[in-house]
C-alpha positions, 0 to 999 in steps of 0.5 A, spaced: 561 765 633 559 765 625 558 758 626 553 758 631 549 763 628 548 758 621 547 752 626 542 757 629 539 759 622 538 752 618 534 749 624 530 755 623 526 753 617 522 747 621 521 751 628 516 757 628 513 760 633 506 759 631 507 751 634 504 755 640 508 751 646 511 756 651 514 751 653 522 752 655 521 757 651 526 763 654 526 771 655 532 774 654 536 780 656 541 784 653 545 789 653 550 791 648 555 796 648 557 797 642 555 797 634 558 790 633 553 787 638 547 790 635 549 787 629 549 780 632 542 782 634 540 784 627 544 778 625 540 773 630 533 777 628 534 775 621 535 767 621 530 766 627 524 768 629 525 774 635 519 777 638 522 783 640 518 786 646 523 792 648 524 795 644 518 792 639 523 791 633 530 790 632 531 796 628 530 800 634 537 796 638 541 802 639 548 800 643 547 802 651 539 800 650 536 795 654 533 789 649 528 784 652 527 778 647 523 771 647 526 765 643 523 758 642 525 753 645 530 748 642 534 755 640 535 758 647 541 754 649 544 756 642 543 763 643 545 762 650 551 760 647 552 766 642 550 771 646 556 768 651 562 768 645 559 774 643 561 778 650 554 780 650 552 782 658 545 778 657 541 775 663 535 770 662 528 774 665 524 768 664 526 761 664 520 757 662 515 762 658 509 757 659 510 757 666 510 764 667 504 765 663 500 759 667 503 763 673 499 769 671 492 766 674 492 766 681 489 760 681 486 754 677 479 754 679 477 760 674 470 764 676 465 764 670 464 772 672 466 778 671 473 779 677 477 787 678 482 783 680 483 778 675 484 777 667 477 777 664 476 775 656 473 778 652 465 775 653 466 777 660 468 784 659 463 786 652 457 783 658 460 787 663 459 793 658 451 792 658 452 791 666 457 796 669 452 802 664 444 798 667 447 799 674 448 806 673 445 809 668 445 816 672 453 815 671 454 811 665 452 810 658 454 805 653 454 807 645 457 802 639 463 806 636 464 801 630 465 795 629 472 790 628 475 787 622 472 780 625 465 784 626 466 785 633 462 791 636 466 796 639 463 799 645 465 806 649 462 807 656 460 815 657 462 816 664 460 822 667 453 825 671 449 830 665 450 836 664 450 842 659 457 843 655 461 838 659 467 838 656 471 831 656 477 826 657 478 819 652 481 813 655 482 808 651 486 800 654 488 794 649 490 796 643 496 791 643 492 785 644 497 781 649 498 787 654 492 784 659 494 789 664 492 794 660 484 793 659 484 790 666 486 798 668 481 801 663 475 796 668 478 798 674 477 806 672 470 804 671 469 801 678 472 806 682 468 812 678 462 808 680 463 806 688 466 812 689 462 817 687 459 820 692 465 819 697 472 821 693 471 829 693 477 828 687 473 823 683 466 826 684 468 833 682 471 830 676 464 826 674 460 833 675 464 837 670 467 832 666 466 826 661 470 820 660 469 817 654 473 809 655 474 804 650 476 798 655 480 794 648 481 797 642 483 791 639 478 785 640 480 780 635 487 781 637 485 780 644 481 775 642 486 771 639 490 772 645 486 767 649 484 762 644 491 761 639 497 765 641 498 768 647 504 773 645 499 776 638 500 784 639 497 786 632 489 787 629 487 779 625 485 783 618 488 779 613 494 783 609 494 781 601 499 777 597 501 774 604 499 769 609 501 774 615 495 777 619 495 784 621 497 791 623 500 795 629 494 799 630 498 803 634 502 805 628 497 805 624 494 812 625 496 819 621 502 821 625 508 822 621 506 815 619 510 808 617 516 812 617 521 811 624 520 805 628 514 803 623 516 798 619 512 797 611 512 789 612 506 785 614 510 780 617 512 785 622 510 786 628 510 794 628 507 793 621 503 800 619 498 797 615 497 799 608 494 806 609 493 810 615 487 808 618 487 801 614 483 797 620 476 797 622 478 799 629 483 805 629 478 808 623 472 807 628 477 811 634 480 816 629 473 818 627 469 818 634 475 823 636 474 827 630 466 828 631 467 830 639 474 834 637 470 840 640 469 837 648 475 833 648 480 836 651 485 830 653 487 823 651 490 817 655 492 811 652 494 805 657 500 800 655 504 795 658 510 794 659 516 798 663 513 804 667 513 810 663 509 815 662 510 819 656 507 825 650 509 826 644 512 826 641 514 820 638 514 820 630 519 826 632 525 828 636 522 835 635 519 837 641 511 839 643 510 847 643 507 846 650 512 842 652 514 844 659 507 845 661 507 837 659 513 835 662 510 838 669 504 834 669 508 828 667 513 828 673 507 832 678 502 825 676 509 820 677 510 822 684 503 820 685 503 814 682 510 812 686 507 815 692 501 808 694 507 803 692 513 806 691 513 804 683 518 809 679 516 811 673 520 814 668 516 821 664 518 825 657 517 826 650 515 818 646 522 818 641 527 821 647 526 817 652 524 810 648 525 811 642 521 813 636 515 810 633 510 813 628 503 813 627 502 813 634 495 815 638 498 820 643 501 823 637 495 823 632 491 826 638 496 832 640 495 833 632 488 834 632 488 840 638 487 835 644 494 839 648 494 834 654 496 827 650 499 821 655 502 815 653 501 809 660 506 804 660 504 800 666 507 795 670 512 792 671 519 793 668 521 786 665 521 781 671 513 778 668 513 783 662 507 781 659 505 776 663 504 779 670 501 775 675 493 777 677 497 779 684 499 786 681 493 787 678 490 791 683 496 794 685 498 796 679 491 800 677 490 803 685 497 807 683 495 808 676 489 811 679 492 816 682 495 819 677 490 819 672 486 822 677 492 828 677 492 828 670 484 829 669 484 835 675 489 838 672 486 838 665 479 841 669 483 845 672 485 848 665 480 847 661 481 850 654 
């Protein structure tokens, strides 16, 4: 086994996964059972280049933890062959990443406007903003909270119709820059809160005596990047000194137990932590914008992909929150909702227990701050597509979403503090 895993490390030198072709590359899932087996993981992350999508590091494999991880080409078969030698329970859950990637548009012909049930690039949604908030300016305003680290604005739309001392919910989507079905939800949301009001007595009571506050991609050059080079990029694109490697997890990057579990201090690193709390441009522009509107804020939801979770803190610590059975109630009560249109099931709970740890977080960093109703989506689906889940669930996935931020938000009005 030891043989292949040198084999494995010396043809690592020339391969890399910025060379940017999907092609025959593969997903594996693994299971191992024991610390040996962790230790191959391990072994095998530090003479290759592993993207690790669940967990988000290899220094997060705990034995009996399910790890999906995408390899190059020209090395799947020997990593085959070691998890195989190994004893490792693995299966592959997608055989070709390029085809599952060009699976995820429905169709070839692309339309050149704004879809709800397609993925849109940037330009189509920062142009949606302008329109979505001229449309309806009885129901939707659009401000700029700050700018990215490439000078891209930030635009927030304000949901809600005018009213004195409302208090309000922040919603933000994209903050891991390949989770595209997370900023499709965050323009779902808008729509819905559009056409039904009026009609959806829950949606139109919530207008009248709430504000949303959604920011539909928090990480834009990442997104960005995303469409035009690296389909896979997860972190912001600001420039670490004394390397050539880019950016930082912008969820890993805000004041909450920072860069210590499931945080790591090396810009290389995808769950880099950045070189200080609020180092990006982009977590600095939310941070501050939370701060000055702390007083009406009263719940913060963040929309990530994948596995079907839904969690609170926290998740910088095993500790658990003072309002933690309040917050586990409304967790299982907005799960059976969610599961009740199509029947997804949703696991719920603390961050750290029911995952695994990770610090400097937004859900965390916002229940800090006083904001006691303070969830984490992670939507569809559980690893089948992983990231790249096809346009088809677009649809489904945000109707059933829907309903349990619908739950969430009524129940938050409902104790308004």
């Amino acid at each position: 086994m030891w043989a292949l895993l040198v084999l494995l490390g010396a043809a690592s030198v020339s391969a890399h996964l910025q060379d940017l072709s999907f092609d025959g590359q593969k997903v594996f899932r693994v299971l191992p059972q024991n610390d040996e087996q962790v230790e191959i993981l391990n072994f095998l992350a530090s003479i290759m280049e592993v993207d690790f999508w669940q967990p988000d590091s290899v220094t997060l494999v705990r034995p009996k933890m399910q790890v999906d991880f995408r390899v190059d080409a020209e090395k799947s078969f020997n990593v085959e062959d070691l998890l195989k030698e190994s004893g490792m329970e693995y299966q592959v859950l997608i055989d070709n990443v390029q085809a599952a990637m060009d699976a995820q548009f429905d169709s070839k012909a692309r339309t050149s406007g704004h879809s709800y049930e397609k993925y849109n690039d940037w330009d189509t949604i920062a142009a949606w903003t302008a329109d979505i908030a001229a449309q309806n300016p009885d129901l939707i305003s659009r401000s700029v909270i700050g700018e990215t680290y490439e000078g891209r604005p930030m635009y927030l739309l304000k949901l809600g119709k005018s009213g004195q001392n409302k208090k309000a919910i922040f919603m933000d989507c994209g903050f891991h820059a390949r989770e595209w079905i997370s900023p499709a939800f965050c323009q779902w949301f808008v729509k819905e809160a559009v056409e039904t009001y009026g009609k959806d007595t829950v949606l139109t009571t919530l207008l009248d005596k709430l504000d949303f506050y959604v920011l539909p991609v928090v990480n834009i050059d990442g997104y960005v990047y995303t469409w035009t080079n690296d389909r896979m990029w997860r972190k912001t694109r600001s420039k670490n000194a004394g390397t050539t490697c880019r950016g930082t997890d912008p969820n890993r990057n805000l004041d909450a137990g920072w860069c210590t579990l499931g945080a790591s201090s090396s810009p290389c690193a995808s769950t880099y932590c950045g070189s200080a709390p609020e180092s990006e441009k982009e977590t600095k522009a939310l941070a501050d914008f939370i701060r000055e509107h702390l007083s009406t804020i009263k719940a913060y939801l963040t929309i990530h992909s994948y596995s079907q979770l839904l969690l609170f803190p926290y998740s910088y610590t095993y500790n658990l929150p003072s309002n933690y059975q309040e917050l586990n109630s409304i967790a299982k009560a907005a799960s059976k909702e969610l599961a009740s249109l199509h029947n997804t099931k949703y696991t719920y709970g603390p961050g750290a227990k029911t995952i695994y740890p990770a610090a400097g977080g937004s859900d965390d960093w916002a229940y800090d701050q006083g904001i006691k109703y303070s969830f984490t989506f992670e939507l569809r689906d559980t690893g089948r597509y992983g990231f790249l889940l096809p346009e088809s669930q677009i649809k489904p996935t945000c109707e059933e979403t829907l309903l349990a931020i619908k739950y969430i938000a009524n129940y938050v009005l409902e104790h308004l503090y």
